[in-house]
MARVO-862328 format. One record per residue: residue number from 1; residue in three letters; x, y, z of N, C-alpha, C in turn. Coordinates in steps of 0.05 Angstrom, whole numbers, plus 5000, padded with zeros to 4 digits. Each point is the difference from the previous one (the first is absolute). Example, Ala and Ser with C-alpha at 12.3 -4.5 7.8 and 13.67 -1.06 7.14 Angstrom:
REM MARVO-862328
[miba 1,"ALA",[5264,4886,5156],[4982,5024,5000],[5018,5024,5000]];
[miba 2,"SER",[4993,5021,4986],[5016,5024,5001],[4985,5022,5014]];
END
This chain:
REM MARVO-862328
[miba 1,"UNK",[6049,8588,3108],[5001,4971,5000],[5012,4991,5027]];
[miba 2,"UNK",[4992,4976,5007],[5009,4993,5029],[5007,4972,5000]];
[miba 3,"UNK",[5020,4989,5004],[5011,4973,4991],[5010,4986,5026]];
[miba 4,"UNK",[4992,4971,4995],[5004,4982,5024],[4988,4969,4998]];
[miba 5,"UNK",[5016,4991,5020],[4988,4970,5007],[4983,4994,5006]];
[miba 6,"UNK",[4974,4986,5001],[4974,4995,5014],[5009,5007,5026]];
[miba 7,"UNK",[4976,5018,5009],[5006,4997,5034],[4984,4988,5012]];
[miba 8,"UNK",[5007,5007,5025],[4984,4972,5009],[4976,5013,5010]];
[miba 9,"UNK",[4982,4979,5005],[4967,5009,5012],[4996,5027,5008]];
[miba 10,"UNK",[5013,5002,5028],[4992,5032,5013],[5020,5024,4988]];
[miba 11,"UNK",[5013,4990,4982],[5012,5023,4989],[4978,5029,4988]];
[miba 12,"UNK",[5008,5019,5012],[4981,5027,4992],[5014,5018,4979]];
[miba 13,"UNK",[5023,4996,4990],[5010,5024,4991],[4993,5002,4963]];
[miba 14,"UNK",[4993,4977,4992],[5002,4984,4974],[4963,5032,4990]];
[miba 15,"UNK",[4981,4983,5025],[4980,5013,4999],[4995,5029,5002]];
[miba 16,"UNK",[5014,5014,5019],[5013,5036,5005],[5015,5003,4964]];
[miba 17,"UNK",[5012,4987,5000],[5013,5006,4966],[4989,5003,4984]];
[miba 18,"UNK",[4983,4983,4993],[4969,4999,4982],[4984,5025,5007]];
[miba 19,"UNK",[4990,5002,5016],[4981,5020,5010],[5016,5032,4993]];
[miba 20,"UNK",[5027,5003,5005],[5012,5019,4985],[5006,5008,4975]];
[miba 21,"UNK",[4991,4982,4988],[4999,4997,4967],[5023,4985,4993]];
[miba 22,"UNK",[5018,4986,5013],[5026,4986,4985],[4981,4966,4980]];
[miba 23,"UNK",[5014,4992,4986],[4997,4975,4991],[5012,4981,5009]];
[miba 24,"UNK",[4989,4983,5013],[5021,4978,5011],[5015,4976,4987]];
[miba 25,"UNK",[5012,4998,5000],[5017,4976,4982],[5011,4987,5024]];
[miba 26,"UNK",[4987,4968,5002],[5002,4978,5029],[5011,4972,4982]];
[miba 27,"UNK",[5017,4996,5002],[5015,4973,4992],[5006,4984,5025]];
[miba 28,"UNK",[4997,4973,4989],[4998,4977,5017],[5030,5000,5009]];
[miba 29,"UNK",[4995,4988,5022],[5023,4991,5017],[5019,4974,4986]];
[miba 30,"UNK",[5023,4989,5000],[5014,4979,4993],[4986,4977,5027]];
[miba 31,"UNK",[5010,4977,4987],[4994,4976,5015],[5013,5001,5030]];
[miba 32,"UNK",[5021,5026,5001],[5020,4998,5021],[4999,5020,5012]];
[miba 33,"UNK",[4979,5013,4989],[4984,5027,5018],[5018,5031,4997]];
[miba 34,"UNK",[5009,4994,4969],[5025,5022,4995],[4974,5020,4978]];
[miba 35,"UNK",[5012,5032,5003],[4987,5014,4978],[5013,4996,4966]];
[miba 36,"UNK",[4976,5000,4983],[5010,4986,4976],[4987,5015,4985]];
[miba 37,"UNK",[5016,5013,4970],[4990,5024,4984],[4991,5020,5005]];
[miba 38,"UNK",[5008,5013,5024],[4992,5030,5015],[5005,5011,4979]];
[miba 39,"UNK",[5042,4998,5011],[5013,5017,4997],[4996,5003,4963]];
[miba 40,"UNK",[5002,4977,4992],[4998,5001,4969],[4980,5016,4983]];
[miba 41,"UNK",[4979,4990,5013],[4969,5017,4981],[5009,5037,5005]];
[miba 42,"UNK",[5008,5007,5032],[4997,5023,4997],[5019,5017,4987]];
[miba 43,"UNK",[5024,4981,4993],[5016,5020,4975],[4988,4991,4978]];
[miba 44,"UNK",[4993,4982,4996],[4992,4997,4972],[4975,5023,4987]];
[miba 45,"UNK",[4978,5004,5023],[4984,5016,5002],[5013,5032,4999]];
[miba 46,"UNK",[5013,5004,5017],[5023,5036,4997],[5007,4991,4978]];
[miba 47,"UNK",[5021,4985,4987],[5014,5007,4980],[4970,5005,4978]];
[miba 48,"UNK",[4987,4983,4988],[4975,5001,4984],[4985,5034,5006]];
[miba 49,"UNK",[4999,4999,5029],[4980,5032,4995],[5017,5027,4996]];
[miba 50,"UNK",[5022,4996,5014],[5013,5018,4992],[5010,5005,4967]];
[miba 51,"UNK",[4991,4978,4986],[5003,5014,4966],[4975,4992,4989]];
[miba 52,"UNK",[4977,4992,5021],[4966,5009,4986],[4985,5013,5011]];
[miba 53,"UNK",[5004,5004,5025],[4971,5014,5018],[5013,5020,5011]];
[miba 54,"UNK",[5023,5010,5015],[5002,5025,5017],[5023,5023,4977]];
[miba 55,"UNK",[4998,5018,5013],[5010,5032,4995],[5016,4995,5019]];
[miba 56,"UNK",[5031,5009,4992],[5012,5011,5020],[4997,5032,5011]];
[miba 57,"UNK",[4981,5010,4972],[4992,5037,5013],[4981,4998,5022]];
[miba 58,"UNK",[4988,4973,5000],[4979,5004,5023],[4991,4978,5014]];
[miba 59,"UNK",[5017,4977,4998],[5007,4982,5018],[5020,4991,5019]];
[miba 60,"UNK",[4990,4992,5021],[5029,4994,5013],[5010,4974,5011]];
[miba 61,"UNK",[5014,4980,5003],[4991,4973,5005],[5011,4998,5022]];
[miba 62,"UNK",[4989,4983,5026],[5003,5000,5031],[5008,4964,4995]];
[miba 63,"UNK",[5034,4989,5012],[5000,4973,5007],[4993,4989,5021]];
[miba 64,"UNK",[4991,4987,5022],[4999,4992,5016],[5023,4974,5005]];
[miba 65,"UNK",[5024,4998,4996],[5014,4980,5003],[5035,5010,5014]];
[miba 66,"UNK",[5004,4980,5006],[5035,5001,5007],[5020,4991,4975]];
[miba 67,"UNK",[4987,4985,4986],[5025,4980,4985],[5007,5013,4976]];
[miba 68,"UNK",[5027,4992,4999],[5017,5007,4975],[4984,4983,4973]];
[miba 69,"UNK",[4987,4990,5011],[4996,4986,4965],[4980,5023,4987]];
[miba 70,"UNK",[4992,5017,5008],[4985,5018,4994],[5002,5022,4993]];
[miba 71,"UNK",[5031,5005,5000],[5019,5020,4990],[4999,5003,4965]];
[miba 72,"UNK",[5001,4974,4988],[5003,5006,4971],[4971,5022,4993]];
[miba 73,"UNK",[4974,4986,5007],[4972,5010,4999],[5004,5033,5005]];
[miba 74,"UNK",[5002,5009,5018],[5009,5028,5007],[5018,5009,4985]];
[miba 75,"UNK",[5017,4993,5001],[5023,5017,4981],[4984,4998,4969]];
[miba 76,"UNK",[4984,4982,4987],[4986,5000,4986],[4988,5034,4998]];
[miba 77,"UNK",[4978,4993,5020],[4990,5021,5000],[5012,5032,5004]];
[miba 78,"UNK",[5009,4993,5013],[5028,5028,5004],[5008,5017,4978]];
[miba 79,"UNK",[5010,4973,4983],[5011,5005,4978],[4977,5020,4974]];
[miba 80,"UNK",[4975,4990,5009],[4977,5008,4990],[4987,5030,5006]];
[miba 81,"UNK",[5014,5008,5015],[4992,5029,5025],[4989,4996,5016]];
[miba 82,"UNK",[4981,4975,5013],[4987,4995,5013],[5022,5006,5032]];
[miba 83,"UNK",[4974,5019,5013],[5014,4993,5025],[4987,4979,5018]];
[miba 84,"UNK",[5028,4989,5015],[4990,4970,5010],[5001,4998,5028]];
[miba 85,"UNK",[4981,5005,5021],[5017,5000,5029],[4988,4966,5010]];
[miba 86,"UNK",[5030,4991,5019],[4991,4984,5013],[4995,4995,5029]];
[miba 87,"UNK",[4988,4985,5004],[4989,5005,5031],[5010,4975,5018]];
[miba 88,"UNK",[5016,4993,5017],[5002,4981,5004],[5017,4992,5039]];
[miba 89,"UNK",[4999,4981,5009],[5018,5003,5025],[5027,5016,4996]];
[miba 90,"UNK",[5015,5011,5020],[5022,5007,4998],[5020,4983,4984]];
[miba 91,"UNK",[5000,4969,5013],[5018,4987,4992],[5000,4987,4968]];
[miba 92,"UNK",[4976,5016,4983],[4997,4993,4974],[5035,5000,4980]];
[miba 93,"UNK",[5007,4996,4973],[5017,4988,4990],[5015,5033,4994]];
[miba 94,"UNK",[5022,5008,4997],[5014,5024,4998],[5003,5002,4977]];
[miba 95,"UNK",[4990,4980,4980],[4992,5001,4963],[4980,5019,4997]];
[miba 96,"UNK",[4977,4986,5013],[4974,5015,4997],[4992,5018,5010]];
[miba 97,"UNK",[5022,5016,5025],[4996,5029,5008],[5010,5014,4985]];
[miba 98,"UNK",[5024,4988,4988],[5019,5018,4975],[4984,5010,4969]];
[miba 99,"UNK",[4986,4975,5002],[4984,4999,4966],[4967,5019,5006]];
[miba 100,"UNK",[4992,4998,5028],[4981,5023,5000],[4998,5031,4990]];
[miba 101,"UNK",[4979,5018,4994],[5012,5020,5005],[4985,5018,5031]];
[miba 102,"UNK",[4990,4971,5000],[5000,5008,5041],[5000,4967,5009]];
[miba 103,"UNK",[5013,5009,5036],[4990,4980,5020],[4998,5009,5023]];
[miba 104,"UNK",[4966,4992,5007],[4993,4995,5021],[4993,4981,5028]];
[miba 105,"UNK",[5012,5001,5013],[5004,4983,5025],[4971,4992,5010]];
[miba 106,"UNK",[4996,4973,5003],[4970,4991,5011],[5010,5001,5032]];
[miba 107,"UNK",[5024,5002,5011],[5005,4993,5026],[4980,5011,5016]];
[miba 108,"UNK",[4996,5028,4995],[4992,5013,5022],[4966,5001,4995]];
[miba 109,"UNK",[4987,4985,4982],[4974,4987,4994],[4992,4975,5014]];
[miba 110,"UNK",[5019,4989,5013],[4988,4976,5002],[4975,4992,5016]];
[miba 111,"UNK",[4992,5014,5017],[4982,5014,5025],[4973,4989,4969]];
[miba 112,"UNK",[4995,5020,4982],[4984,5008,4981],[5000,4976,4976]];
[miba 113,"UNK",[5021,4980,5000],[4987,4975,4979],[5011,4978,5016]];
[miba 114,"UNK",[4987,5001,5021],[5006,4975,5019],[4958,4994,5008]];
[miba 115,"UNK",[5002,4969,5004],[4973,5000,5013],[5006,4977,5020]];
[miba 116,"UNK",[4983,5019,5022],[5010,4975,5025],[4972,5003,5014]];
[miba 117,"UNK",[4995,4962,5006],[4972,5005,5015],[5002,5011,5029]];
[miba 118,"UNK",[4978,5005,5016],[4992,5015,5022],[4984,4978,5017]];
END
């Protein structure tokens, strides 16, 4: 699953995601140009699959985020066997490196999910 705010026109990555098989989940922007129900749908979504659709014998769940609000969701799953790694800048929240049972640093990625024209 791949979760986010409408992007804008030349955005490419929405379309690379698709084409990799993710499902996209795109929620509208606020009137004030803030992200609105990201963060919400995608625990609501983990907490839900993790007690209808995945194995912890043979699943594993990947976060893409920094924030502590996302800690209950994981430890959720944790608590479930699921192993949970998260992936995120260095400076992500010291909750959600703790409640992983991995973290990985995007720092030294950024070269590789950056797009810059030519």
């Amino acid at each position: 699953m791949f979760y986010g705010s409408e992007p804008p026109p030349t955005d490419s990555v929405w379309g690379a995601a698709k084409q990799h098989g993710f499902q996209n989940k795109i929620f509208q922007r606020s009137k004030h140009n803030k992200e609105k129900m990201v963060d919400t749908q995608m625990t609501v979504d983990l907490i839900r699959d993790i007690y209808t659709e995945l194995d912890p014998a043979t699943d594993r769940i990947i976060v893409v985020a920094g924030d502590a609000d996302y800690v209950p969701a994981i430890q959720a799953a944790r608590d479930r066997q699921f192993y949970v790694k998260v992936a995120f800048w260095q400076h992500a929240s010291a909750a959600i490196k703790k409640a992983a049972s991995e973290f990985q640093s995007l720092n030294g990625h950024l070269r590789d999910l950056t797009h810059t024209r030519r």
